[in-house]
C-alpha atoms as an extended CHARMM CRD file, in Angstrom:
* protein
*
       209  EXT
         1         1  UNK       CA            -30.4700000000       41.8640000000       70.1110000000  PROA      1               0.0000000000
         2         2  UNK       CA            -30.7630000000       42.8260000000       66.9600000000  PROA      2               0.0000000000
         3         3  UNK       CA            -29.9490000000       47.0440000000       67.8670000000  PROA      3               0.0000000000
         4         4  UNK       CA            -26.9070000000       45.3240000000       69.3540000000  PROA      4               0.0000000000
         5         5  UNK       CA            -26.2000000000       43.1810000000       65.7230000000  PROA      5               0.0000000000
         6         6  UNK       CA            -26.8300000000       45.9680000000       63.7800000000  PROA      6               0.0000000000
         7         7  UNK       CA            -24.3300000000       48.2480000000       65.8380000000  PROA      7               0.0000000000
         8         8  UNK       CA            -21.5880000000       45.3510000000       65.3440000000  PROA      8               0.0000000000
         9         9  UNK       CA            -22.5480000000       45.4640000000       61.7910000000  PROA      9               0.0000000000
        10        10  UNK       CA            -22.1890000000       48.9750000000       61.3130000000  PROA      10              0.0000000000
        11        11  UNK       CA            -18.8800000000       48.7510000000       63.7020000000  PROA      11              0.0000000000
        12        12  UNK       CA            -17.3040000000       46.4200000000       61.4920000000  PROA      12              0.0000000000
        13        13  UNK       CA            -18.2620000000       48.3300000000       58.1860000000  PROA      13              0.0000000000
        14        14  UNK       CA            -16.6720000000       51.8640000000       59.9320000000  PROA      14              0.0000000000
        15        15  UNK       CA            -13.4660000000       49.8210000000       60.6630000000  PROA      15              0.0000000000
        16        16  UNK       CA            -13.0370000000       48.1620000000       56.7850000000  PROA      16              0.0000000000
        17        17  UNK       CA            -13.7380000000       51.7910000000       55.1380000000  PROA      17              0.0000000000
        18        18  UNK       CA            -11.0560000000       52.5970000000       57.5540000000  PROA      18              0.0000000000
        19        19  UNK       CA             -8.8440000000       49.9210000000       56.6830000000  PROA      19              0.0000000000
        20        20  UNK       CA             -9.5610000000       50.8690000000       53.0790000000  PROA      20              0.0000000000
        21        21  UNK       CA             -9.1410000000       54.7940000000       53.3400000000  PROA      21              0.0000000000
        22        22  UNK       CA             -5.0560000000       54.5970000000       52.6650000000  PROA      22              0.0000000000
        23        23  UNK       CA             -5.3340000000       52.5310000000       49.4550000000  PROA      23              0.0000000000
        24        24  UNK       CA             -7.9780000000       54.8420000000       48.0910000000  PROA      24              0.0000000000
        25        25  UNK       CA             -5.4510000000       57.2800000000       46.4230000000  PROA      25              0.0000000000
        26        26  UNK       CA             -3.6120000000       54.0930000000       44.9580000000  PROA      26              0.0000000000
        27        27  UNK       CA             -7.1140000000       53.4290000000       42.4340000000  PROA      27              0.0000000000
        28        28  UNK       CA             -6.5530000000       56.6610000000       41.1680000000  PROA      28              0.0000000000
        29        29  UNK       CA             -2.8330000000       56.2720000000       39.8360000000  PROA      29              0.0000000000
        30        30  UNK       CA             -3.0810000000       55.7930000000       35.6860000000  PROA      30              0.0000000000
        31        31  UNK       CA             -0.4440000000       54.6570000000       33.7260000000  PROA      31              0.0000000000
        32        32  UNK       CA              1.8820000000       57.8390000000       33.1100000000  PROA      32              0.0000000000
        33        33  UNK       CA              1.8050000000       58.3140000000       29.7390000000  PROA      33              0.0000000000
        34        34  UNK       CA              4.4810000000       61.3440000000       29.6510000000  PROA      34              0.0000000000
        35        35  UNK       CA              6.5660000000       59.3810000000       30.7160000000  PROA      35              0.0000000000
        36        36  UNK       CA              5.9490000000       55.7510000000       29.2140000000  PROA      36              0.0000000000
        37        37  UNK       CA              4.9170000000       54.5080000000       25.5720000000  PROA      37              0.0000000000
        38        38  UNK       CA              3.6270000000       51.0350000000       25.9820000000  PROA      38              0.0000000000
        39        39  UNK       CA              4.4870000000       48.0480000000       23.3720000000  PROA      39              0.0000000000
        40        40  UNK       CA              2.1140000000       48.9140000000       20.1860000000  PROA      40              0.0000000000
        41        41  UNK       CA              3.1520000000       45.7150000000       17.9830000000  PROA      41              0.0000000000
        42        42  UNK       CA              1.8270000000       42.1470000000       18.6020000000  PROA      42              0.0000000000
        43        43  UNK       CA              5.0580000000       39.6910000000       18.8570000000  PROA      43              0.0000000000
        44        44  UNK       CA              5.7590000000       37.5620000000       15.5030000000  PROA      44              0.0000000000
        45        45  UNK       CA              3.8770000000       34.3800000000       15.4130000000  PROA      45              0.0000000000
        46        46  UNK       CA              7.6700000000       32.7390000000       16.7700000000  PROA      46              0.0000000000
        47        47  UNK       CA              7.7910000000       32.7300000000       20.2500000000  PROA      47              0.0000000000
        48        48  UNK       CA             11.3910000000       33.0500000000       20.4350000000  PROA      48              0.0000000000
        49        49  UNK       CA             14.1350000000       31.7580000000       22.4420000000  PROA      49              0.0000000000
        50        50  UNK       CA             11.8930000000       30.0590000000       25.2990000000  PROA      50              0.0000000000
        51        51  UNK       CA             14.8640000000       29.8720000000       27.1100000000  PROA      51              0.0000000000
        52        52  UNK       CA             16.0040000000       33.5350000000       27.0050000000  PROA      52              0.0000000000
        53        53  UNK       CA             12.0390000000       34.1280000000       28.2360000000  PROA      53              0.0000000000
        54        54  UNK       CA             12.6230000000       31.9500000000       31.6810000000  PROA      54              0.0000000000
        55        55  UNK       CA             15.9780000000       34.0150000000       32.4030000000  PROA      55              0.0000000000
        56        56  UNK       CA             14.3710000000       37.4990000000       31.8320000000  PROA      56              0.0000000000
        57        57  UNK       CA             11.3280000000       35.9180000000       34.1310000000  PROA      57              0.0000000000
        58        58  UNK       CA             13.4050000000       35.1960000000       36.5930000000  PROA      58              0.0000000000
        59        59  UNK       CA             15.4730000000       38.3940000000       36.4550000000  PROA      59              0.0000000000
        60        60  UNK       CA             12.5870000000       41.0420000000       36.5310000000  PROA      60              0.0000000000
        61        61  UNK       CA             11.1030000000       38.8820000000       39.4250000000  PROA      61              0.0000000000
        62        62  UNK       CA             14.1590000000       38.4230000000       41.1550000000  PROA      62              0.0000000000
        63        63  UNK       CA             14.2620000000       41.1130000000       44.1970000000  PROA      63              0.0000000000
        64        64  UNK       CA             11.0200000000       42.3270000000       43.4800000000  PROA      64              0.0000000000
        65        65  UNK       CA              9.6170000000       41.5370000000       46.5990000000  PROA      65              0.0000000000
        66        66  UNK       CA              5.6800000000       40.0230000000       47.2390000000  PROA      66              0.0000000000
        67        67  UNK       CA              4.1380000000       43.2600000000       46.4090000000  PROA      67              0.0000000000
        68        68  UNK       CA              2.2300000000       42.5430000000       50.0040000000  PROA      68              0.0000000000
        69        69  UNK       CA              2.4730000000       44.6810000000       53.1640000000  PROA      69              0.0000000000
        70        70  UNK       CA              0.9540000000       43.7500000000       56.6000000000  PROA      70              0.0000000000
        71        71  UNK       CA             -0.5430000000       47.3750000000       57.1020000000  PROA      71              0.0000000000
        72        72  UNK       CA             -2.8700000000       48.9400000000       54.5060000000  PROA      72              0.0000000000
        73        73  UNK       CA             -0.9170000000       52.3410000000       55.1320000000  PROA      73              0.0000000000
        74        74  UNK       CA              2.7450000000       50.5150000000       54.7490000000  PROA      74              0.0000000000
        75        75  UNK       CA              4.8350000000       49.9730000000       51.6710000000  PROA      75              0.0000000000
        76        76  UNK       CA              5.3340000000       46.8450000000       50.7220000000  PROA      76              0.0000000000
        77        77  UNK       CA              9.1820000000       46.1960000000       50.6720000000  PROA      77              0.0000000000
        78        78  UNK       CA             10.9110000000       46.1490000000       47.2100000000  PROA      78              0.0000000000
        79        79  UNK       CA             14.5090000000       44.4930000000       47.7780000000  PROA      79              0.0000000000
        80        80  UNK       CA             15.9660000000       45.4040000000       44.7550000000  PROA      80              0.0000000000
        81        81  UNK       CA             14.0150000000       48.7390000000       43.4380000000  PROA      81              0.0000000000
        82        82  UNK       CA             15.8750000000       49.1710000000       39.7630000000  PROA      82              0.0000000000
        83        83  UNK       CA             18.2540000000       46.6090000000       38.0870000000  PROA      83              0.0000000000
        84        84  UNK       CA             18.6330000000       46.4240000000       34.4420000000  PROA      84              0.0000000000
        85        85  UNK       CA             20.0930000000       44.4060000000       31.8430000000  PROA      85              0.0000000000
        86        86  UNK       CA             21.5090000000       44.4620000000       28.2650000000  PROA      86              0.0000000000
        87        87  UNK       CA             20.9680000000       42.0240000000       25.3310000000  PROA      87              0.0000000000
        88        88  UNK       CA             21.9300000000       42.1820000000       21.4410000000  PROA      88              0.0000000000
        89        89  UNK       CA             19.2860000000       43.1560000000       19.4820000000  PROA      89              0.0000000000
        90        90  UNK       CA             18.5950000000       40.1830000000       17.6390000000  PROA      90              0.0000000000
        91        91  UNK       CA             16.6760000000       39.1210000000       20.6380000000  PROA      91              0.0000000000
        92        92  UNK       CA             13.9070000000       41.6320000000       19.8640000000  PROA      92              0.0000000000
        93        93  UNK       CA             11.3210000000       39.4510000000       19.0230000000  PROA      93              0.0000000000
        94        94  UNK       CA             12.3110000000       37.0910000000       21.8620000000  PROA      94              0.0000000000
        95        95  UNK       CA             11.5890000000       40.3770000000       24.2400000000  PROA      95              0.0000000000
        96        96  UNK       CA              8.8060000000       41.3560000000       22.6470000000  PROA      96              0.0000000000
        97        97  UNK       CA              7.1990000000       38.3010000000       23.6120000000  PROA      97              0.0000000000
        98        98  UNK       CA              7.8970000000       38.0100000000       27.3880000000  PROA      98              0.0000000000
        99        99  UNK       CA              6.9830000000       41.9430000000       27.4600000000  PROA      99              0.0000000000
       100       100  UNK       CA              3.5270000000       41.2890000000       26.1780000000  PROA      100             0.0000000000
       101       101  UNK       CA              2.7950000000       38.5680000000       27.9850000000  PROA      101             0.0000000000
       102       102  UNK       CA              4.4420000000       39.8160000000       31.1910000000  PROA      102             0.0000000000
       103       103  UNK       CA              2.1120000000       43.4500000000       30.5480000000  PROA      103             0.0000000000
       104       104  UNK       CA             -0.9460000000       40.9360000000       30.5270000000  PROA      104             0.0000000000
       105       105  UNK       CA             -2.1100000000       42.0200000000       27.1420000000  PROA      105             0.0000000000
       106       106  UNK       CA             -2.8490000000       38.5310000000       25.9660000000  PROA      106             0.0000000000
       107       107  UNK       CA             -5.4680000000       38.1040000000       28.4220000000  PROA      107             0.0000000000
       108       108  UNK       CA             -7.0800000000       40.4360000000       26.6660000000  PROA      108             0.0000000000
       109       109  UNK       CA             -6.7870000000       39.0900000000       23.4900000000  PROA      109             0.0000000000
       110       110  UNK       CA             -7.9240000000       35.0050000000       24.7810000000  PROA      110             0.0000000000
       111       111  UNK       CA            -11.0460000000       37.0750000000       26.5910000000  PROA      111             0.0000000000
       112       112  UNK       CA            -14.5950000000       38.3500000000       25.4400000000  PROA      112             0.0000000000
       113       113  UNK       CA            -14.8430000000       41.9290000000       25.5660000000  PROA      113             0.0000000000
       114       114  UNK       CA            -17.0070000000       41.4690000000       28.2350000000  PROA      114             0.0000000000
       115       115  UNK       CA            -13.9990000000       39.4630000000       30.4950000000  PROA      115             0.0000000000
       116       116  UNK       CA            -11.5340000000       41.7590000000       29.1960000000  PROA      116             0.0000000000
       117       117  UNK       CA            -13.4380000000       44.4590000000       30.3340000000  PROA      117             0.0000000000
       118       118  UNK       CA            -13.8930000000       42.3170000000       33.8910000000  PROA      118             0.0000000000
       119       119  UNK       CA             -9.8820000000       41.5370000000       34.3150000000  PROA      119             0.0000000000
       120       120  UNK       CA             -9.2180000000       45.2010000000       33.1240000000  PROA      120             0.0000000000
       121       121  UNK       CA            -11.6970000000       46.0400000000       36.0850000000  PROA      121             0.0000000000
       122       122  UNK       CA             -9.8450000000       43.5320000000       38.8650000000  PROA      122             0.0000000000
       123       123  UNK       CA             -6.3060000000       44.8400000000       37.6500000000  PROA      123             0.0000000000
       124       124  UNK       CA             -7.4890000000       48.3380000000       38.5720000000  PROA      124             0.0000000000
       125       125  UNK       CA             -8.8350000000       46.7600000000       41.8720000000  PROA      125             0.0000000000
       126       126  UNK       CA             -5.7310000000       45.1200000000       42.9970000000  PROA      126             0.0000000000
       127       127  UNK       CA             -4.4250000000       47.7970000000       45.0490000000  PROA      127             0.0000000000
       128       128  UNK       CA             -7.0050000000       47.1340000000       47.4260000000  PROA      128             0.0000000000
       129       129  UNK       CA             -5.7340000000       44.1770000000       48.5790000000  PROA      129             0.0000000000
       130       130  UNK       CA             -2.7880000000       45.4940000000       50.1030000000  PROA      130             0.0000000000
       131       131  UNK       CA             -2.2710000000       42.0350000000       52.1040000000  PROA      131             0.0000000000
       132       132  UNK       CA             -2.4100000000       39.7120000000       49.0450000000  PROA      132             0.0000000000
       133       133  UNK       CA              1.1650000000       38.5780000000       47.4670000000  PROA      133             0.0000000000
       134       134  UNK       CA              1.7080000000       39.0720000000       43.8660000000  PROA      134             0.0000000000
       135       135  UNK       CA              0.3830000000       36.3160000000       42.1460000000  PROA      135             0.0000000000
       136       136  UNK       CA              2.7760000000       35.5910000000       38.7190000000  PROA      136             0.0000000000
       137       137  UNK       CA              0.2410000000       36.1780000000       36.2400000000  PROA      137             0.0000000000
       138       138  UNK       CA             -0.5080000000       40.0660000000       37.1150000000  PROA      138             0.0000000000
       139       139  UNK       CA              0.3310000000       42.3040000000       34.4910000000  PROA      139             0.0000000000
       140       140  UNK       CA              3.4350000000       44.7020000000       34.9710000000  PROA      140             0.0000000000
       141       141  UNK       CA              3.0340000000       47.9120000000       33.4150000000  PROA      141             0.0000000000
       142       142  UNK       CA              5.2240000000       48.1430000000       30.2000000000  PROA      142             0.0000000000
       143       143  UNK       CA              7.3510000000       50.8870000000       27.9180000000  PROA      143             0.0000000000
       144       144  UNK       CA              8.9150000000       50.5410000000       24.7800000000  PROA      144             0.0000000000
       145       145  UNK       CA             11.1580000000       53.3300000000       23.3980000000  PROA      145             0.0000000000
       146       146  UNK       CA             13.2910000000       53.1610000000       20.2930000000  PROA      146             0.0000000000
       147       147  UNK       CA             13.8830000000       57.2180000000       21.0640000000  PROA      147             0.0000000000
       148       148  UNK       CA             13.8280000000       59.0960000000       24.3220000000  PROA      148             0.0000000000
       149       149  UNK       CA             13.9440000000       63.0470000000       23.4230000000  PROA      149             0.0000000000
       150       150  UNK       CA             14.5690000000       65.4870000000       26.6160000000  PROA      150             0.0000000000
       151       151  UNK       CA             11.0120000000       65.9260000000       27.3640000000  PROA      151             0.0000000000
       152       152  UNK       CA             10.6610000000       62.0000000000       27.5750000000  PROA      152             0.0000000000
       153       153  UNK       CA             13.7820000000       62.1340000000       29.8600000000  PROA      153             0.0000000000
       154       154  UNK       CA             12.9660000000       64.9150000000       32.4960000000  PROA      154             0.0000000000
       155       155  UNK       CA              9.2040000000       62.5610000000       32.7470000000  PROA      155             0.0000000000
       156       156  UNK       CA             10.6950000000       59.4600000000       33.8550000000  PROA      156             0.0000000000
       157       157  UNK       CA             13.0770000000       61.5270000000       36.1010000000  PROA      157             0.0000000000
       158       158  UNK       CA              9.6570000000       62.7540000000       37.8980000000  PROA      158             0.0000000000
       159       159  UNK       CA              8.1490000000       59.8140000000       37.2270000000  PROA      159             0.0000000000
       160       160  UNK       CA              6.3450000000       57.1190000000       39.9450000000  PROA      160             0.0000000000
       161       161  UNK       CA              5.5870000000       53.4690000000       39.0980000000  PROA      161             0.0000000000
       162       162  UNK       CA              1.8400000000       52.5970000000       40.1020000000  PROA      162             0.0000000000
       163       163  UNK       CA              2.7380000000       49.5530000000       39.3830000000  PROA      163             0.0000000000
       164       164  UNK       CA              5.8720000000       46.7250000000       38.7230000000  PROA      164             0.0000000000
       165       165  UNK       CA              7.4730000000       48.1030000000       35.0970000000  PROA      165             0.0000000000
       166       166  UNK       CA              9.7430000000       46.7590000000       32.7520000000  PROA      166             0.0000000000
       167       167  UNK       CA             11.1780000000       49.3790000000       30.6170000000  PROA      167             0.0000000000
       168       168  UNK       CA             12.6040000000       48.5690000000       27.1520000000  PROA      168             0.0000000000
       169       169  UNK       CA             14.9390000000       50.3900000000       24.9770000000  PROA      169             0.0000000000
       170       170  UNK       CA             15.3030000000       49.3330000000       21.7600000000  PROA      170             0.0000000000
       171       171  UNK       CA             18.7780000000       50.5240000000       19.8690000000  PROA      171             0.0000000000
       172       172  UNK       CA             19.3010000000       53.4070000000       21.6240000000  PROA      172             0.0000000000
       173       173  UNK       CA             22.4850000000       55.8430000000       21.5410000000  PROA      173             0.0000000000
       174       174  UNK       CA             24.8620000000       55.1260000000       24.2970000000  PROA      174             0.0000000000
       175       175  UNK       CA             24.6980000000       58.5980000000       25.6820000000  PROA      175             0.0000000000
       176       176  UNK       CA             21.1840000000       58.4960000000       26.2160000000  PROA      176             0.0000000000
       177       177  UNK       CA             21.0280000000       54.6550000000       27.8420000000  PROA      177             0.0000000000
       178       178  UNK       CA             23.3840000000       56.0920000000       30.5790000000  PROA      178             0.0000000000
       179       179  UNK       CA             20.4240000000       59.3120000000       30.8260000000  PROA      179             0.0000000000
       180       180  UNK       CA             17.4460000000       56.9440000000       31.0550000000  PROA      180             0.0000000000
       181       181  UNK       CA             19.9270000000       55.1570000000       33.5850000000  PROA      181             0.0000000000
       182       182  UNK       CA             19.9190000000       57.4310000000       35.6420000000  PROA      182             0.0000000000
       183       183  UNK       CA             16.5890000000       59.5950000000       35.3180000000  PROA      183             0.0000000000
       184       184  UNK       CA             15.2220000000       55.8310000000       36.1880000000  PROA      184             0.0000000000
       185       185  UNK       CA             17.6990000000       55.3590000000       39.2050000000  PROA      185             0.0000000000
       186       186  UNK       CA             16.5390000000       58.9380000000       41.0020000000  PROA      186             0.0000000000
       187       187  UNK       CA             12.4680000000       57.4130000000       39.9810000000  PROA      187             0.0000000000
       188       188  UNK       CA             13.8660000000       54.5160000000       41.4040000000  PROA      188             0.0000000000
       189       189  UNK       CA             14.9870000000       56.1380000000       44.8220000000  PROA      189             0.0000000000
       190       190  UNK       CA             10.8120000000       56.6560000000       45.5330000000  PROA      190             0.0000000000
       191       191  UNK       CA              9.7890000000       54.1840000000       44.2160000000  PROA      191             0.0000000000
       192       192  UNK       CA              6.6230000000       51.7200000000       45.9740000000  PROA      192             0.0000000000
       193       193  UNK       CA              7.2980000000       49.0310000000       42.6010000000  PROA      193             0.0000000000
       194       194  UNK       CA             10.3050000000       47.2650000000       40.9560000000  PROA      194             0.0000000000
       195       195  UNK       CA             11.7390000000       48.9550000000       38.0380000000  PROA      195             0.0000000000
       196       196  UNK       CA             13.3020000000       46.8860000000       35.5150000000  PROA      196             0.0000000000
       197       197  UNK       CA             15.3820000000       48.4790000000       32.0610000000  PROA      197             0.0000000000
       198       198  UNK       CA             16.0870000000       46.4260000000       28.8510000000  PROA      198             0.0000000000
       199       199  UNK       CA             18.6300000000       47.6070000000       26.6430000000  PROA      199             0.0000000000
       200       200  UNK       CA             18.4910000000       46.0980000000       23.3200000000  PROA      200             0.0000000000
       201       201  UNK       CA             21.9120000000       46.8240000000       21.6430000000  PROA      201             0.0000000000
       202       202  UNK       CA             22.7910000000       47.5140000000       18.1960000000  PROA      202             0.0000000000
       203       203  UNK       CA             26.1680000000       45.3820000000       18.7790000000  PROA      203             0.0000000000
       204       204  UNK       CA             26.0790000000       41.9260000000       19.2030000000  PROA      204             0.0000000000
       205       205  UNK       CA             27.1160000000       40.3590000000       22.5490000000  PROA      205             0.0000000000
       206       206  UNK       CA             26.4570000000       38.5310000000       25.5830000000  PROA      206             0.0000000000
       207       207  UNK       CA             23.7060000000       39.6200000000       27.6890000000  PROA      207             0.0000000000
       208       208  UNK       CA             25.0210000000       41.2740000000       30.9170000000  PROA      208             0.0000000000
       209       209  UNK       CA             23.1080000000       42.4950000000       34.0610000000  PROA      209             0.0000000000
């Protein structure tokens, strides 16, 4: 009986390290620095317009799919892989806000450096559960550029989200939006994770999708 228990055992071990073999590579994926600069500022003590917040929460969300896949091996489906959206710039701090939050880096600030180390430790872990929809509070990785030089450009051409991104650019020329447009619609095209792009405009205007 107990040969026979500790073969079932040792069965059913074999079969999860198989189960878990595919999302192996997935721990090792590290937030691409070449080709992403991540928010460096804390957001003003004003939270902004609250409003503005729920749309741009419901916009980067909004085709993103569950982030869950019934095979360990599969790709969970991403209906809407790259969308992007424009907003006057006097909205910064407004952004800067939801882009914190929405990168998770407040939970590291309202933690111990003990429990941020812990959540920093589950973040990294999350790929393993391959079956488990997207819950709303997971951090998106995060980029912040007020200047995108060529080098910058051909990374997030070559570039591959490990994770759900939102992608701000703050003031940008024209000519270079419509580069990071594109270079983000090819990274787009192989893409496992939603991409979204913020342009914050010089101009004043209405924001547009």
């Amino acid at each position: 009986m107990l040969s026979t228990k500790l073969a079932l055992a040792l069965l059913a071990l074999a079969l999860g390290l198989a189960a878990l073999a595919p999302r192996l590579p997935h721990l090792r994926r590290r937030y691409d620095s070449a080709a992403l600069s991540p928010i460096t500022r804390r957001p003003e003590a004003n939270p902004g317009d609250e409003a503005l917040k729920a749309r741009l929460n419901s916009w980067v969300r909004n085709g993103a799919g569950s982030g869950a896949s019934l095979l360990p091996w599969a790709v969970a489906p991403v209906p809407t892989p790259f969308s992007h959206m424009r907003l006057p710039e006097r909205q910064r701090n407004a952004v800067c806000h939801f882009g914190y939050r929405l990168a998770g880096y407040h939970q590291l600030d309202e933690r111990s450096r003990l429990g941020g180390l812990l959540y920093r430790i589950g973040v990294q872990l999350r790929p393993l559960l391959w079956f488990v929809p997207r819950r709303p509070d997971e951090p998106w990785d995060d980029a912040w550029f007020d200047e995108v030089d060529d080098q910058r450009l051909a990374a997030l051409e070559r570039w591959t989200p490990r994770r759900p991104t939102l992608i701000v650019l703050d003031r940008l020329p024209q000519k270079r939006v419509e580069q990071v447009t594109s270079a983000l619609g090819v990274a787009a095209g192989r893409a496992e994770h939603p991409i979204r792009l913020l342009v914050l405009e010089a101009q004043t205007g209405h924001p547009r999708m």
